[in-house]
N, C-alpha and C positions, 0 to 999 in steps of 0.2 A: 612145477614152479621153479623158476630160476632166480637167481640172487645176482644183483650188479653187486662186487663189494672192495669198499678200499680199506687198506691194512696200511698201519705205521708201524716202522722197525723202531721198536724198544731202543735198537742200538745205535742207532745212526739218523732216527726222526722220517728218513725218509719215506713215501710214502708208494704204495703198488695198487694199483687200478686190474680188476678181473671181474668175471663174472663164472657162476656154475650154478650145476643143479646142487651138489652137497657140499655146503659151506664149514662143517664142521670136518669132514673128510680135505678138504682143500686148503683148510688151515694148519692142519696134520702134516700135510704134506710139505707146505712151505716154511713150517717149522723143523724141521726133520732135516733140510738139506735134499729135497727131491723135485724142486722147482731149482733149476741155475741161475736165473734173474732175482732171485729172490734169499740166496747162499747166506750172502754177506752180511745179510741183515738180522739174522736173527737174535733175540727171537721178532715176531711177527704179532700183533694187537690188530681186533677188527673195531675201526672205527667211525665205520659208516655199509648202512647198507639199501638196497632196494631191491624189492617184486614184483617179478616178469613173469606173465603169463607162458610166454616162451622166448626158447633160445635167441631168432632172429632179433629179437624185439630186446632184449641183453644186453645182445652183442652190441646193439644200435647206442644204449647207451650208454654201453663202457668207452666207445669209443666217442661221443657226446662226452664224455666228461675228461677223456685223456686230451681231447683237447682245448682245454682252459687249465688242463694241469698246472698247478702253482700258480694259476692269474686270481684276479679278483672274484671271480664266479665259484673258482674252486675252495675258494677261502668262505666265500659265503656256506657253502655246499656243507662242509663242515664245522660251520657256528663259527667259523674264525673271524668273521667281522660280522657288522652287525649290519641291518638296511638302511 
């Protein structure tokens, strides 16, 4: 099983789009300082997530969701507005 999942930086609100098979190991990582897109920000909160039968199908829609990043859909995505 894979996980599409977005994180916001505690420190800076901003937000990171991924996906993996081990989401608690992934989080480790980008809080630690062993992700460089992701340094700056820590620490790192999972804020949203979803379940993929497989990789292909993940990848498909982290990049489905990177692009509406910050639009209206993505606010939706995250309860930030309402319907």
């Amino acid at each position: 099983m894979f996980k599409v999942y977005i994180l916001q930086s505690e420190k800076n609100k901003r937000y990171y789009i991924g996906h993996t098979h081990d989401l608690d190991n992934r989080l480790h990582r980008h809080n630690n300082s062993q992700t460089r897109s992701t340094k700056n920000g820590i620490p790192w909160e999972v804020v949203y997530t979803e379940d993929y039968p497989t990789k292909s199908e993940a990848y498909r829609r982290e990049f489905e969701i990177k692009s509406y990043k910050s639009g209206i859909l993505f606010k939706k995505l995250l309860g930030l507005l309402k319907n």
